[in-house]
C-alpha positions in Angstrom: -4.1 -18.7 -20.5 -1.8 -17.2 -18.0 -0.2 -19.5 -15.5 -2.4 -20.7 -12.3 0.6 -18.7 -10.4 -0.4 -15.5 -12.1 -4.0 -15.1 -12.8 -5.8 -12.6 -10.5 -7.9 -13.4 -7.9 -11.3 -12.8 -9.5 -9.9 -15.2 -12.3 -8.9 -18.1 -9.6 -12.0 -17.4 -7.6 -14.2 -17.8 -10.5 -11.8 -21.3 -11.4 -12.9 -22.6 -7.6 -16.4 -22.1 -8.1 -16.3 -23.5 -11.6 -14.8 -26.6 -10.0 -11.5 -26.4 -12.4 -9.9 -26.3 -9.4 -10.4 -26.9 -5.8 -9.2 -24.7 -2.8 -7.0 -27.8 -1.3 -5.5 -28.0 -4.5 -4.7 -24.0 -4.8 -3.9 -24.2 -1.2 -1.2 -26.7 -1.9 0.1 -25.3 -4.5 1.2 -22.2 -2.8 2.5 -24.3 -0.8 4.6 -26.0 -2.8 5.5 -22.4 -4.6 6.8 -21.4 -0.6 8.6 -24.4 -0.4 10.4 -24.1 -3.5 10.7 -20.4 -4.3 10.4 -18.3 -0.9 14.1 -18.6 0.6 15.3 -16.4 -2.1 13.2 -13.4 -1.5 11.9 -14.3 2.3 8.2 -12.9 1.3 6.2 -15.5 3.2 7.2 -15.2 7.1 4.7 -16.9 8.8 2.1 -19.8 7.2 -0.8 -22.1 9.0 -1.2 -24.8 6.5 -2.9 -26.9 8.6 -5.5 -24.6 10.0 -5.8 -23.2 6.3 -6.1 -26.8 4.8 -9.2 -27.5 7.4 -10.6 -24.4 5.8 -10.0 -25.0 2.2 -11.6 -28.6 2.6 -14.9 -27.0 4.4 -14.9 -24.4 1.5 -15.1 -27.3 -0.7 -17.5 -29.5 0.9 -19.7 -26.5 1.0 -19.1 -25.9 -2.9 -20.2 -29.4 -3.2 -23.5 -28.9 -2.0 -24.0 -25.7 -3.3 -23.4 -23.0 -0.9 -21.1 -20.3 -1.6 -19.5 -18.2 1.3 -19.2 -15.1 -0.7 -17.0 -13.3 -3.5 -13.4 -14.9 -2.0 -15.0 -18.9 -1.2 -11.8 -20.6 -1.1 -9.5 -18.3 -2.0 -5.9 -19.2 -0.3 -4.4 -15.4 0.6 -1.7 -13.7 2.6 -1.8 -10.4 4.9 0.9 -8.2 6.1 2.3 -8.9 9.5 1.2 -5.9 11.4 -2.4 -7.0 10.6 -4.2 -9.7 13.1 -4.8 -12.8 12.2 -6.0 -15.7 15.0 -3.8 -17.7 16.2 -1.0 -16.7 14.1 1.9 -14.4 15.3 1.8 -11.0 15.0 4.8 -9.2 15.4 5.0 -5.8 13.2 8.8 -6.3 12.9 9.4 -6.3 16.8 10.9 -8.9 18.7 9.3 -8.3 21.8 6.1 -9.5 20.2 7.1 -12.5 18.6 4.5 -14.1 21.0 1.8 -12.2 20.2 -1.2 -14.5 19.0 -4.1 -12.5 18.5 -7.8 -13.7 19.9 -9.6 -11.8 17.5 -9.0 -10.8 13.8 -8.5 -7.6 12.9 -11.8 -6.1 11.2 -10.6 -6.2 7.5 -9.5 -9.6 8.3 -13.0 -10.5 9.4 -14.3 -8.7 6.5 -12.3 -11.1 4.1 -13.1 -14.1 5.9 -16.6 -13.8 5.9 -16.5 -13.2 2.2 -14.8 -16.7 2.0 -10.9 -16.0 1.9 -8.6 -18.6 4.1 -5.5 -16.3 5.3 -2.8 -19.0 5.1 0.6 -16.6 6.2 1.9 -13.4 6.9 4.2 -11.3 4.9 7.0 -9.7 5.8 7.3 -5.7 6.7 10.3 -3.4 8.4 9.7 -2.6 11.7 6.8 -1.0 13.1 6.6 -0.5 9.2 8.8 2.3 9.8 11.1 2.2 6.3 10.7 2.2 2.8 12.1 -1.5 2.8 11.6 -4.6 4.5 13.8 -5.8 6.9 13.7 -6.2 10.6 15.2 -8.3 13.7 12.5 -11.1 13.8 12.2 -12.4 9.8 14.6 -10.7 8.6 15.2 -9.0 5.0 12.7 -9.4 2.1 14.7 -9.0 -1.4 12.7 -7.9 -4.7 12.1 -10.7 -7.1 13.3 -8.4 -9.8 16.5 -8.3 -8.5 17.6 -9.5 -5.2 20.3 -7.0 -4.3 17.1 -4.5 -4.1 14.5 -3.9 -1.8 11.1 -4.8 -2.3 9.7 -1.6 -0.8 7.8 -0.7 2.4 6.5 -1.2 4.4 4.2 -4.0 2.7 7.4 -5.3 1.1 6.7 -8.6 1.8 2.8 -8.4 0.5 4.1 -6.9 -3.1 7.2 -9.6 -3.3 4.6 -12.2 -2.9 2.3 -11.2 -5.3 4.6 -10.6 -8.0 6.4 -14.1 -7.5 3.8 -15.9 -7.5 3.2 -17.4 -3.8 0.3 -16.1 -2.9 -3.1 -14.5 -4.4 -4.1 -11.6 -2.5 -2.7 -9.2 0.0 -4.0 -6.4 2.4 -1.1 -3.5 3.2 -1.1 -0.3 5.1 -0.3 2.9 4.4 0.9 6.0 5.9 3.7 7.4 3.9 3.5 5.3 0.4 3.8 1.8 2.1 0.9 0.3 -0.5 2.0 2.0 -3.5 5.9 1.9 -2.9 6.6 -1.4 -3.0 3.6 -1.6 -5.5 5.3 0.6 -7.4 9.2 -1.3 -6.7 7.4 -5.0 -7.7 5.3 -3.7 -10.6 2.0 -4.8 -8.9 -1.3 -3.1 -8.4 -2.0 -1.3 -4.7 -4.9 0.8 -3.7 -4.4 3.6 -0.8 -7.9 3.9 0.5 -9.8 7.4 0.7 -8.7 8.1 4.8 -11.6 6.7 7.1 -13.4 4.5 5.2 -11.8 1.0 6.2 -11.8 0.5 10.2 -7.9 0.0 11.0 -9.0 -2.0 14.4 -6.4 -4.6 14.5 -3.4 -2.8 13.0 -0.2 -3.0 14.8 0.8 0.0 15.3 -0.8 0.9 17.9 0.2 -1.6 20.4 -1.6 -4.5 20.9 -3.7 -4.2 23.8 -3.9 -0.7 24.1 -7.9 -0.7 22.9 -9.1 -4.1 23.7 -12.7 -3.5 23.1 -14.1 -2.1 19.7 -12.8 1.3 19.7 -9.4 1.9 18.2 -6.5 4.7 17.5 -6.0 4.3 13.7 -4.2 7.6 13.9 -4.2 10.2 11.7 -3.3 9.5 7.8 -2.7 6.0 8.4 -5.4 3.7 6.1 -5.2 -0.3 5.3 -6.1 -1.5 1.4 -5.3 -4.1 -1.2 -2.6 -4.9 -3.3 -3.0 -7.4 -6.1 -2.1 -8.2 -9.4 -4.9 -6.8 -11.3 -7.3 -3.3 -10.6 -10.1 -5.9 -11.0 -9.1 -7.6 -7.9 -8.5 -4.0 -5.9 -12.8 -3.3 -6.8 -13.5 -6.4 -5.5 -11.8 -6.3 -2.6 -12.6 -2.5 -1.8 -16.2 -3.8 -2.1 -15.5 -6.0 0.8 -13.7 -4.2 3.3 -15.0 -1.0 2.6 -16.9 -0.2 6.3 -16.5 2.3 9.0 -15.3 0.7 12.9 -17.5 -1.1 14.1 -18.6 1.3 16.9 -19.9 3.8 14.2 -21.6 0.9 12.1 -25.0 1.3 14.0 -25.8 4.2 12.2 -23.5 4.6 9.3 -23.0 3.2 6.3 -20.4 3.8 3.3 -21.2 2.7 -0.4 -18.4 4.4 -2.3 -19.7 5.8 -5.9 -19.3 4.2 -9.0 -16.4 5.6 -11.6 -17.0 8.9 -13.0 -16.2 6.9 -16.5 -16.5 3.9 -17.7 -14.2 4.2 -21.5 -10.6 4.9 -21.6 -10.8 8.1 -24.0 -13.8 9.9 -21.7 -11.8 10.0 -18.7 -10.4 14.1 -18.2 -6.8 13.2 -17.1 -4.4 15.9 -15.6 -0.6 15.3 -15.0 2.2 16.2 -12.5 4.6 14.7 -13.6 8.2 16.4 -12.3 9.0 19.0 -9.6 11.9 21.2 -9.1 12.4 20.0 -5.4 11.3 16.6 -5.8 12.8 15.4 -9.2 12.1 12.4 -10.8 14.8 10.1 -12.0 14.9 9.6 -15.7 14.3 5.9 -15.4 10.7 6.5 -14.0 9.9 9.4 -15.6 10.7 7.9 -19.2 8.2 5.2 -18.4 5.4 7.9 -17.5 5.9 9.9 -20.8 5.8 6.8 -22.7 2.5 6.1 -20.9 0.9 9.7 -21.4 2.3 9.4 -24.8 0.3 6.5 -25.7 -2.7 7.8 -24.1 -2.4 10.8 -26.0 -2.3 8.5 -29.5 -5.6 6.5 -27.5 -7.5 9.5 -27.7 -7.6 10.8 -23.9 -7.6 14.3 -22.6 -4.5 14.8 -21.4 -3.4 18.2 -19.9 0.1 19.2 -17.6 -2.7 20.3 -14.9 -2.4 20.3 -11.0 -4.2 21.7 -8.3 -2.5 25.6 -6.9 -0.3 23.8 -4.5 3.0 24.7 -4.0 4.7 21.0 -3.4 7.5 21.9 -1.0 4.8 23.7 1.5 2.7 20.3 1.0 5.4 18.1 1.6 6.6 20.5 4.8 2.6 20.2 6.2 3.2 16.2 5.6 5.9 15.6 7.5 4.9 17.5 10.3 1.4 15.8 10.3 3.1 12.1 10.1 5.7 12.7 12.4 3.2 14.0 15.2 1.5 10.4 14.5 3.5 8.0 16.7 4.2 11.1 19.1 1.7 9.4 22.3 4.1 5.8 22.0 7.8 7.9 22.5 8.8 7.3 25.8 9.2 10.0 28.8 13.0 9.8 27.8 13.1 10.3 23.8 10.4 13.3 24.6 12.4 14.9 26.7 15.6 14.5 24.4 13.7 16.0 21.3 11.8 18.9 23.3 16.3 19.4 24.6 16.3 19.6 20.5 14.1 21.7 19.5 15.7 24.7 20.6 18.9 24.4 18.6 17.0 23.6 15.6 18.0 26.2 12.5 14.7 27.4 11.0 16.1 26.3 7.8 16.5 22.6 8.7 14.2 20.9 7.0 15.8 17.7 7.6 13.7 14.8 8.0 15.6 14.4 11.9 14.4 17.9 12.1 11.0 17.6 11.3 10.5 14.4 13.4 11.3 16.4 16.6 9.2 19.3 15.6 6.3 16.8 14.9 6.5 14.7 18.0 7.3 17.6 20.1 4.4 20.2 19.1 1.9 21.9 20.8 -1.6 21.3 19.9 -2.2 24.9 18.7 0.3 24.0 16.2 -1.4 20.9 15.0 -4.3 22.6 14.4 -2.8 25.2 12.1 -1.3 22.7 10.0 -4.8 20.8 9.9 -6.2 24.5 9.1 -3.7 24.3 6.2 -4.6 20.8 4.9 -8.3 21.7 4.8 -7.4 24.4 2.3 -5.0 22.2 0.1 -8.5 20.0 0.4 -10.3 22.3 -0.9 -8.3 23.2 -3.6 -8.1 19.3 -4.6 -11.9 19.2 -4.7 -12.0 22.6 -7.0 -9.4 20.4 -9.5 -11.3 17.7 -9.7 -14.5 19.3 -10.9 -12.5 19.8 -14.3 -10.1 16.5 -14.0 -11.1 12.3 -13.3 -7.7 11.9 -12.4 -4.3 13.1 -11.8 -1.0 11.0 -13.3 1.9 11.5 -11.1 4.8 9.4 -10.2 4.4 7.0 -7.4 8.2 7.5 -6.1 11.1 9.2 -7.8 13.2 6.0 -8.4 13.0 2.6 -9.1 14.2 -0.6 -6.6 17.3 0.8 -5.2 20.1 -1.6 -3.2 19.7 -2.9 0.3 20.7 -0.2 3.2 20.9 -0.7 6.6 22.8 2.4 7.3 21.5 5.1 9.7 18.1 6.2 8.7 19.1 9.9 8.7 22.1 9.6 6.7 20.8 7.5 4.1 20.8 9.1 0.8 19.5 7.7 -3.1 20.9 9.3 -6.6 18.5 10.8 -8.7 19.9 11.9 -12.1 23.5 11.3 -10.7 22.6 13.5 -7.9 22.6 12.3 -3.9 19.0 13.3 -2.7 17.9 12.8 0.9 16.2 9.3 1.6 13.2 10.3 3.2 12.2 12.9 0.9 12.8 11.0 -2.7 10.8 8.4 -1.1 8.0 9.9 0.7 7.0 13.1 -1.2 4.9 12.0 -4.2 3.5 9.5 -2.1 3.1 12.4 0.8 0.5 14.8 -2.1 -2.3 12.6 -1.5 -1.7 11.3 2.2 -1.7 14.8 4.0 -5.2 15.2 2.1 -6.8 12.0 2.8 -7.3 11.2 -1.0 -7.7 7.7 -2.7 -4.4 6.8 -5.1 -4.4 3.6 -7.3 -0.6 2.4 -8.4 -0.1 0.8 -11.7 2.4 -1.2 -13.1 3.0 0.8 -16.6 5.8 -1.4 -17.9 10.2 -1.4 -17.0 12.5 1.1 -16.6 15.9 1.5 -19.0 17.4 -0.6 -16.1 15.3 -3.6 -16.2 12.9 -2.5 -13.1 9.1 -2.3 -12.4 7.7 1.1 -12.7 4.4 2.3 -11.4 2.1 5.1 -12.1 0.0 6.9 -9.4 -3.5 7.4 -10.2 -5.0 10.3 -7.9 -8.6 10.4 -7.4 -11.7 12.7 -5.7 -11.9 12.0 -2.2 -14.7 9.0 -1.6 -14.1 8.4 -5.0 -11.7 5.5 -4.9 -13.4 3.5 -7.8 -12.5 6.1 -10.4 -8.8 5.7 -10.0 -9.4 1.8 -10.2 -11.1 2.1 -12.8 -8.5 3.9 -14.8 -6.2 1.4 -13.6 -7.4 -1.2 -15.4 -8.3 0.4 -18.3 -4.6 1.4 -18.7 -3.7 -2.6 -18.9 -4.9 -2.3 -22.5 -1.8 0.1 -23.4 0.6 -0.8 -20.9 -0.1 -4.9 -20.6 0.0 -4.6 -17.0 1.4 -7.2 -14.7 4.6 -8.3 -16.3 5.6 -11.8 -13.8 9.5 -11.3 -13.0 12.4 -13.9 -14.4 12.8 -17.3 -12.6 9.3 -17.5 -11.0 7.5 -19.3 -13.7 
């Protein structure tokens, strides 16, 4: 039986309500994990036992006598820390919130709550969840358990470091630019970025707390909240609780996302894209993937080097443009009117990431809506591919873990292959093919790398169709054996 520390949480669900265990007695023993294990990787940032343990005993005196809160009763769990939680900070990264205690959960949060979990601590995040690591001036730097000279990823660093050591059960992330399925992908956990629009982000930080106090909030475009766990069974069950549209929209709609397309390994249609000339792929990931398509070649499943008619460096180019015009209304008067001195000694060439932050924050709306003219059609052409493919294989990122880097953002560059390749675009553009077009991508741990690091696969699937990729998640455990637990956190 795998350890108490590792089973998923459908398996220690089903343990609470089977009485094997209590949820004081899970409670605790995350809390003894914290204790003992946290310091080393800084995961864990903030924790409520208190509150949580008043929680976990109701939960069990309400097992007792026979009532059941729903799928999670009991269920100690974590959530990042730009997600609201009452009465526990909420910070994002930023000092200047460090008292910031939310009134009011945040609506997933409330989702999860009602279906029984206890949210015992926050995890740690960069700031604003602005990086592809996890560091900032409040907590501090998260390390990966794998290796602590490496990052964990980002930004829901902290939420995959936690998971795959073993101090907590559950986490919700966010994700804009690969935050779910990066560090998913750097921990060699399971993360599911949500089909865009179908999980309210009310309660997200970014935006600024505050800004919409009522019901109504700016989730901003791309941007979408989902699970990370350590099993694809526990990404269905949780997608089948937070799964709702804001709450302003909930008097007359209603989402109940499809079932998979298939059911059996060897029926699914399977298309792969699996290197690109201007987004290469490092050997150490891209040895894992073959070894995965290899084997579900030998298993019997259609496999075909298929992707949609898009040219990746013009989807990429429509990405960054689309993000960077995100967190364009929270610059101040000053940084606008720096970047709009910019924009005029710009080369037409530069297609820095500097370069395309300026051009994205400092756009005209006309502009905007050409590029959204252009994702429509890149869309389109997604839902044309998927009426022959399930899913599309395709790396999650281009490397494995790298080292720690505090350095200037801009300047920051990672070797692929022995070759120096900008920071923002090794780490953004896989992630970037199914952002800019709002599609649902499942990351899976498919074994490690040459060097001794997790590597993840990302599973693409049909727009509204976020069970399929799940689906094929799990079914992939059978070749791959999943979530490996890493060295010293037994």
């Amino acid at each position: 039986m795998t350890e108490l520390q590792f089973q998923s949480a459908t398996q220690l669900t089903r343990a609470i309500l089977d009485r094997r265990i209590s949820s004081v007695e899970l409670l605790h023993f995350y809390q003894e994990r914290i204790k003992r294990l946290n310091s080393g990787i800084n995961a864990v940032v903030v924790t409520d036992f208190d509150a949580a343990e008043q929680r976990a005993i109701a939960a069990d005196n309400a097992l007792a006598k026979g009532e059941i809160w729903g799928p999670l009763h009991g269920l100690p769990m974590t959530v990042k820390d730009s997600v609201e939680v009452i009465e526990m900070p909420c910070t994002s990264g930023f000092p200047g919130l460090k008292e910031h205690f939310p009134q009011k959960n945040a609506d997933v949060v409330e989702s999860l709550v009602a279906a029984g979990a206890i949210i015992f601590g926050k995890t740690n995040l960069p700031l604003f969840g602005q990086d592809f690591q996890s560091f900032n001036d409040v907590y501090g730097q998260t390390n990966n358990p794998w290796d602590v000279m490496r990052v964990p990823g980002g930004s829901s660093g902290g939420s995959a470091a936690a998971l795959c050591s073993g101090l907590t059960s559950l986490e919700i992330g966010s994700d804009i630019g690969g935050s779910i399925r990066t560090p998913a992908h750097f921990c060699g956990v399971y993360g599911h970025k949500p089909s865009y629009g179908i999980i309210s982000f009310k309660g997200h930080i970014p935006p600024f707390p505050g800004l919409f106090p009522g019901d109504y909030s700016m989730g901003g475009d791309i941007a979408v909240m989902g699970p990370l766990a350590r099993s694809a069974q526990d990404l269905d069950l949780v997608m089948s609780i937070i799964t709702k549209p804001a709450i302003p929209q909930r008097v007359a709609w209603k989402i109940e996302l499809p079932p998979s397309r298939k059911k059996s390994l060897k029926d699914f249609r399977v298309g792969l894209w699996l290197d690109d000339p201007d987004f290469p792929v490092d050997t150490n990931v891209a040895d894992c993937i073959g070894n995965l398509v290899d084997k579900l070649s030998t298993a019997g499943v259609l496999v075909e080097d298929k992707h949609p008619d898009i040219s990746f460096r013009d989807c990429h180019d429509i990405y960054t443009r689309l993000l960077t015009s995100v967190p364009n209304s929270s610059l101040s008067k000053e940084i606008l009117e720096h970047f709009h001195e910019e924009v005029p000694k710009l080369a037409e060439d530069d297609k820095s990431f500097r370069a395309q932050l300026i051009r994205g924050a400092t756009m005209l709306h006309r502009d905007w809506i050409v590029l959204d003219y252009l994702r429509l059609m890149m869309r389109q052409k997604w839902a044309n591919y998927f009426q022959d493919f399930d899913v599309l294989v395709c790396p999650a990122v281009s490397v494995t873990a790298f080292a720690h880097d505090h350095t200037d953002f801009f300047e920051r560059t990672l070797p692929v292959n022995g070759q120096d390749r900008p920071y923002y675009d090794t780490l953004s553009a896989w992630a970037g093919l199914t952002c800019v077009s709002y599609l649902p991508a499942t990351v899976a741990p498919v074994g490690l790398a040459e060097n001794g690091l997790p590597v993840g696969i990302q599973i693409v699937g049909s727009y509204l169709e976020d069970r399929t990729p799940i689906c094929f998640a799990g079914l992939i455990k059978e070749i791959t054996g999943g979530f490996q637990p890493p060295p010293g956190f037994e």
